[in-house]
C-alpha positions as CSV (number, residue, x, y, z in Angstrom):
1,X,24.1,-16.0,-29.8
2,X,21.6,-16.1,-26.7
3,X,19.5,-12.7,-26.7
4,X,20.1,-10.4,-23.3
5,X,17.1,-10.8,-21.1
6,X,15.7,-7.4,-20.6
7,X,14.1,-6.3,-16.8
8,X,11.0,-6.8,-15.7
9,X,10.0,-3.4,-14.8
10,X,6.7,-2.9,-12.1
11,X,4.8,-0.7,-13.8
12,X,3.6,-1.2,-17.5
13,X,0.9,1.3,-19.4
14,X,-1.5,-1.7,-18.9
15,X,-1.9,-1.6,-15.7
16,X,-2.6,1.9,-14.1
17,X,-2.3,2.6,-10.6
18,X,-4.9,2.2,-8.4
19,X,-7.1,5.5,-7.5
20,X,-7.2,4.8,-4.0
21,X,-6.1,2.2,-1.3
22,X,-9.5,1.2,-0.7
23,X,-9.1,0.4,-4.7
24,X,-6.2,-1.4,-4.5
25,X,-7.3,-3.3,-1.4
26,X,-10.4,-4.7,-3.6
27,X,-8.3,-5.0,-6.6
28,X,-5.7,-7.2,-4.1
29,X,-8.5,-9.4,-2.4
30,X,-9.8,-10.2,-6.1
31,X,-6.6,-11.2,-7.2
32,X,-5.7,-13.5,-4.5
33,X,-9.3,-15.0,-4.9
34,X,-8.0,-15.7,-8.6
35,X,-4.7,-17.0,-7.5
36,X,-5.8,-18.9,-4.8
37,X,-8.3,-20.8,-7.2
38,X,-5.4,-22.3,-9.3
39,X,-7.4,-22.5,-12.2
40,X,-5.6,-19.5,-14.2
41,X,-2.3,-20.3,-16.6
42,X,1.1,-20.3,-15.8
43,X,1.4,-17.0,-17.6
44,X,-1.7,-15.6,-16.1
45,X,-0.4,-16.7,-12.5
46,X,2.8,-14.9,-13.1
47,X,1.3,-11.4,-14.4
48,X,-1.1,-11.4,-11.3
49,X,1.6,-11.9,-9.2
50,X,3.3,-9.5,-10.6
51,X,0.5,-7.1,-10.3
52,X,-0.3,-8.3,-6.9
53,X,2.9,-7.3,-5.5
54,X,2.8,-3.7,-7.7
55,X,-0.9,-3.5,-5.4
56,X,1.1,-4.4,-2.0
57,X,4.0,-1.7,-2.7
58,X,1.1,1.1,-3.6
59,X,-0.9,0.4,-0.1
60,X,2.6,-0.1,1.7
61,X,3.5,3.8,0.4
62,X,0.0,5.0,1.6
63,X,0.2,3.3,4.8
64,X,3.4,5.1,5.3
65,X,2.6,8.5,4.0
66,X,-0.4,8.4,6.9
67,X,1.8,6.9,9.3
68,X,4.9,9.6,9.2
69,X,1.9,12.1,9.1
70,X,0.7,10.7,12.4
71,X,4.2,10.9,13.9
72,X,4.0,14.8,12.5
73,X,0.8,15.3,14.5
74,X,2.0,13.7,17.9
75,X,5.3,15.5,18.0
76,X,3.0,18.9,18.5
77,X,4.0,20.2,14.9
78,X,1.0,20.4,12.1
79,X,2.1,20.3,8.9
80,X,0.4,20.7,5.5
81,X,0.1,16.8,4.1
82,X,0.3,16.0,0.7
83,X,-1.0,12.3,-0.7
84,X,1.5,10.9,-2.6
């Protein structure tokens, strides 16, 4: 009997999140520079892919957090921001 695949979750202990988006930026670029080399395995292509696009959804939730912050400020109504 075929074994259930199990989910590919997006975050794994072995790859902690970044400390910054300036860290994840650099962490990105050197990543693509890998990728774009093709001289990594299959299996090495797939996990920086995988971390690539864990990267991209970090410093998409950052850009948003400062944007909707931004659209707090220019509707006249400070409020206290919190990073995520």
């Amino acid at each position: 009997m075929p074994k259930a695949s199990t989910p590919v979750t997006s975050s794994s202990p072995a790859t902690p999140a970044p400390a910054s988006y300036e860290a994840a930026m650099g962490e990105l670029e050197q990543l693509v520079g890998r990728l774009e080399s093709g001289e990594l395995p299959l299996e090495q292509m797939l996990s920086g892919y995988q971390r690539g696009a864990e990267l991209l959804q970090f410093c998409r939730d950052k850009l948003q957090a400062v944007e909707d912050q931004i659209k707090v400020l220019d509707e006249g109504t400070l409020k206290i921001w919190k990073p995520q």
